[in-house]
C-alpha positions as CSV (number, residue, x, y, z in Angstrom):
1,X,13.2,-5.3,18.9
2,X,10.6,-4.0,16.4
3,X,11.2,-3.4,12.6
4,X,11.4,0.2,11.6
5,X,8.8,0.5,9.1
6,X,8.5,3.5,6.3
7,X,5.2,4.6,4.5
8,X,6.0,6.2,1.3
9,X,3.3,8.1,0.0
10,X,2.3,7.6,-3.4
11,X,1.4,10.8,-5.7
12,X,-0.6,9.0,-7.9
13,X,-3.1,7.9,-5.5
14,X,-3.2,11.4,-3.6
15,X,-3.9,13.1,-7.3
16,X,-7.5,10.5,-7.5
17,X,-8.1,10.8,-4.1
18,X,-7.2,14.1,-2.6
19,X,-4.9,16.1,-0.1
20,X,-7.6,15.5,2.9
21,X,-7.5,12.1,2.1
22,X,-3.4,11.9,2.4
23,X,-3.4,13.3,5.5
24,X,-6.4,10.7,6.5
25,X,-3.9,8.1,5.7
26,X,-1.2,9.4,7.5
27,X,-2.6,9.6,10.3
28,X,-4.0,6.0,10.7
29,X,-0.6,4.4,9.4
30,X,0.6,6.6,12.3
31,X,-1.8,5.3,15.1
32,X,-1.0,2.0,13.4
33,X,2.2,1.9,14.4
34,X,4.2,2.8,11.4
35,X,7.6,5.0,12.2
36,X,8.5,7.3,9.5
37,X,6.1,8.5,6.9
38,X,7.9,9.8,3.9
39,X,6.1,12.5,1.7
40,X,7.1,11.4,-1.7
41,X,4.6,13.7,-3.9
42,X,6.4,15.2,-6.6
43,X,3.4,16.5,-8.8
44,X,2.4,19.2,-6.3
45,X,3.5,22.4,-6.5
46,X,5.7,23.9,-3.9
47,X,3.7,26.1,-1.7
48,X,1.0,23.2,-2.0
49,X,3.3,20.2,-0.5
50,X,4.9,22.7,2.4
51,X,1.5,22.7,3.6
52,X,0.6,18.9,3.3
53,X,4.0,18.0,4.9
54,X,2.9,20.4,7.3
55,X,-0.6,18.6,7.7
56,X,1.2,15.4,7.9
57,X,3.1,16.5,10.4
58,X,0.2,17.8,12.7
59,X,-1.7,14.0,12.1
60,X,0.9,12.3,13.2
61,X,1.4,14.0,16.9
62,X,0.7,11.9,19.7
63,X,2.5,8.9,17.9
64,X,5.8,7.8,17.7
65,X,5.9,8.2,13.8
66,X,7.7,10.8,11.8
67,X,7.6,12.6,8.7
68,X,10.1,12.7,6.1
69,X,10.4,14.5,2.8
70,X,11.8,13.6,-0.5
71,X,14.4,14.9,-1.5
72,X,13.4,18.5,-0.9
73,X,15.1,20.3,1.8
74,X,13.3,23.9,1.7
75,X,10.1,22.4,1.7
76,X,10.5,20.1,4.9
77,X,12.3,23.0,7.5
78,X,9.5,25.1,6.3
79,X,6.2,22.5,6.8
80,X,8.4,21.5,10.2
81,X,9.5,17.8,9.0
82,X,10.9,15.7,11.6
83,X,13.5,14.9,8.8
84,X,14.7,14.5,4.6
85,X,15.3,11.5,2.3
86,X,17.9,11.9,-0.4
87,X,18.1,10.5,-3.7
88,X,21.1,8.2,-4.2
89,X,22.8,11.5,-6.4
90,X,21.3,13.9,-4.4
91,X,23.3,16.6,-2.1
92,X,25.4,15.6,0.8
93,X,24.4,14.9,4.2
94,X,26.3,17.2,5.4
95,X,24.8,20.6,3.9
96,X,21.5,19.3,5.8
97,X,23.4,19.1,9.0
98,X,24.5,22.3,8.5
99,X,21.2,24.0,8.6
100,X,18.8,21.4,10.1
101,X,17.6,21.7,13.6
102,X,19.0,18.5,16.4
103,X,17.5,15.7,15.7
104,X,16.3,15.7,12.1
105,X,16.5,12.4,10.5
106,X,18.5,12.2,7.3
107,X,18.2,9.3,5.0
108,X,19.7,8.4,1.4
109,X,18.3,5.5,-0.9
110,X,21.4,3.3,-2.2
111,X,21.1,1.0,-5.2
112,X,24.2,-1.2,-4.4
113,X,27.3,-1.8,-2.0
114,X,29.4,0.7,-4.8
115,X,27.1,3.5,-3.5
116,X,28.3,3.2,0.1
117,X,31.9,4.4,-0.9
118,X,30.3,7.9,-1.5
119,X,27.7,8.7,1.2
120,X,29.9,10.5,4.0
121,X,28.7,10.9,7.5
122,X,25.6,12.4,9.0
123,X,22.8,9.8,8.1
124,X,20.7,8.2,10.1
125,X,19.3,5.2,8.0
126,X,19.7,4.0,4.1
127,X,16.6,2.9,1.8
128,X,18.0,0.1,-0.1
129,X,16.2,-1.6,-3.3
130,X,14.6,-2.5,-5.4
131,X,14.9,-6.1,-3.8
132,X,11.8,-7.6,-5.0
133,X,10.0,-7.0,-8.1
134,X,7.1,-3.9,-7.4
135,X,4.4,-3.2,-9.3
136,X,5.5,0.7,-8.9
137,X,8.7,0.2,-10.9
138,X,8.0,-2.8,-13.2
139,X,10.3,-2.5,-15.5
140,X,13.7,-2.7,-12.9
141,X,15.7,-5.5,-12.0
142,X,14.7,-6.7,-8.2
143,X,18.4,-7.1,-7.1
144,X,17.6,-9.6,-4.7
145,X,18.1,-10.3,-0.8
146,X,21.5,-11.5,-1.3
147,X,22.4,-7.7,-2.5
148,X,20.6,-6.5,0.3
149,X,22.2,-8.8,2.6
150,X,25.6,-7.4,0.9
151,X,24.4,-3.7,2.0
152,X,23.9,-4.7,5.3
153,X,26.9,-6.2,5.9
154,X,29.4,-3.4,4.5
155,X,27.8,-0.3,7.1
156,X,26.6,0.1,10.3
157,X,24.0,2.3,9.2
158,X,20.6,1.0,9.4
159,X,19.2,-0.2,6.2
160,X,15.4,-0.6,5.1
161,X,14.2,-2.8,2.2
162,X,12.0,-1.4,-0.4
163,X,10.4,-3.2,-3.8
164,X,8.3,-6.0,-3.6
165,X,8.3,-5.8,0.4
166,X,5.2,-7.9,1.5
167,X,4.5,-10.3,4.6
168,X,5.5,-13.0,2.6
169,X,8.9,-11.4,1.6
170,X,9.5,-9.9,5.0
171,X,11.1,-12.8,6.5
172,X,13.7,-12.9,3.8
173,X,14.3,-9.5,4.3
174,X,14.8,-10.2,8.2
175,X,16.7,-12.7,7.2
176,X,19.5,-10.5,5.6
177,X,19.7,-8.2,9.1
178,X,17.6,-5.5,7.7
179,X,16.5,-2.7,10.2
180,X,13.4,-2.8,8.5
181,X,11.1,-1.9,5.2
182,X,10.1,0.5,3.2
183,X,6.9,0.4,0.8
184,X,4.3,2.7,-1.4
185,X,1.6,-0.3,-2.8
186,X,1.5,-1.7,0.9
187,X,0.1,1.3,2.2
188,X,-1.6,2.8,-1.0
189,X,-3.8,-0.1,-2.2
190,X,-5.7,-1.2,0.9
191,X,-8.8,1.1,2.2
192,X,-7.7,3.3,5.3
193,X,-9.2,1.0,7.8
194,X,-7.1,-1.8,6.8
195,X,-3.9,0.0,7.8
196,X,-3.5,-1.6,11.2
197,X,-3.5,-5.0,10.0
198,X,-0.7,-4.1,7.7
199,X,1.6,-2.8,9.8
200,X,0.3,-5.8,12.3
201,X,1.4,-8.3,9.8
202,X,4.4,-6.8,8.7
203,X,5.7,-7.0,11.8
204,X,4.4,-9.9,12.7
205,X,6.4,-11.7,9.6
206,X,9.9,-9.8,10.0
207,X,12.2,-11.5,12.1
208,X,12.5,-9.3,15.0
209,X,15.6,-10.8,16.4
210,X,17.1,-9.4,13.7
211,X,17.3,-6.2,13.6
212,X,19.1,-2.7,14.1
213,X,16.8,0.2,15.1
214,X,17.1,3.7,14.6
215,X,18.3,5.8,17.7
């Protein structure tokens, strides 16, 4: 079995390079072979990012990926997400259930094994980190594959790497029975084109034996 593997768009790089060129992106990570595409753009207003999520979800038909939002529930039923991410303190799973339509993917980023105590049911996967050190958040800790490997071990609910998460450090993330990873820099710092031989070696360098899929 494949690893799940999660683009995280990074706000920063759409602000220099522009909404046209998001979408650009999302759709050749998709064709690529990525799996979920999380719309992480917190700088753009509301009305704005409803209709990029809904761009984004338009580029990626015809592919097995599918878009996420962060954190922001009213903007991804409106732009027709395929499913939300939640911040570790954000809301419950549960009120998303209540009003999302079958089959919408709900995820929550933990920061340790204390944070499992608290999720409560209704998610589909867990972003875990940071485990290496990232370039995106310099100044925290990496808690290491050992923590990760912790994570893992205390749910049965799939859990993705994110922080430092490269083809180098993808075997140790394997290595911890990881369903998969999570990264921004991966997919923002490389030209378009380049995508496919991302995902490739990605892939490629996670242990495949390893891991737990989402269903």
């Amino acid at each position: 079995m494949r690893p799940v593997i999660c683009m995280i768009t990074d706000g920063r790089v759409t602000a220099a390079r522009g909404r046209d060129a998001l979408v650009e992106r999302v759709a050749a990570a998709a064709r690529a072979g990525v799996d979920l595409v999380q719309v992480r753009e917190q700088e753009i207003d509301d009305r704005v990012l409803t209709a990029v999520v809904a761009d984004c979800v338009g580029a990626v038909g015809g592919t097995r990926a599918r878009v996420i939002v962060n954190d922001r529930l009213d903007v991804a039923l409106a732009g027709g997400a395929h499913g939300l991410h939640l911040k570790s303190a954000s809301y419950a799973a549960a009120r998303v259930r209540a009003v999302a339509p079958a089959g919408f993917l709900i995820g929550r980023s933990v920061h340790s094994v204390d944070d499992l105590v608290h999720l409560g049911a209704g998610l589909d996967y867990l972003i875990f980190g940071t485990v290496f050190r990232t370039s995106s958040k310099p100044a925290r800790t990496p808690a290491g594959p050992a923590a990760l490997a912790e994570v893992v071990g205390a749910t049965l609910i799939p859990v993705l790497a994110i922080g430092g998460v490269t083809a180098e450090t993808a075997g140790l993330i394997a290595g911890t029975g990881a369903a998969g990873v999570a990264a921004i820099s991966q997919f923002a710092d490389c030209a378009t084109a380049a995508l496919p031989s991302v995902v490739e070696s990605l892939t490629r360098s996670f242990d495949a034996s390893q891991n737990r899929t989402l269903t």
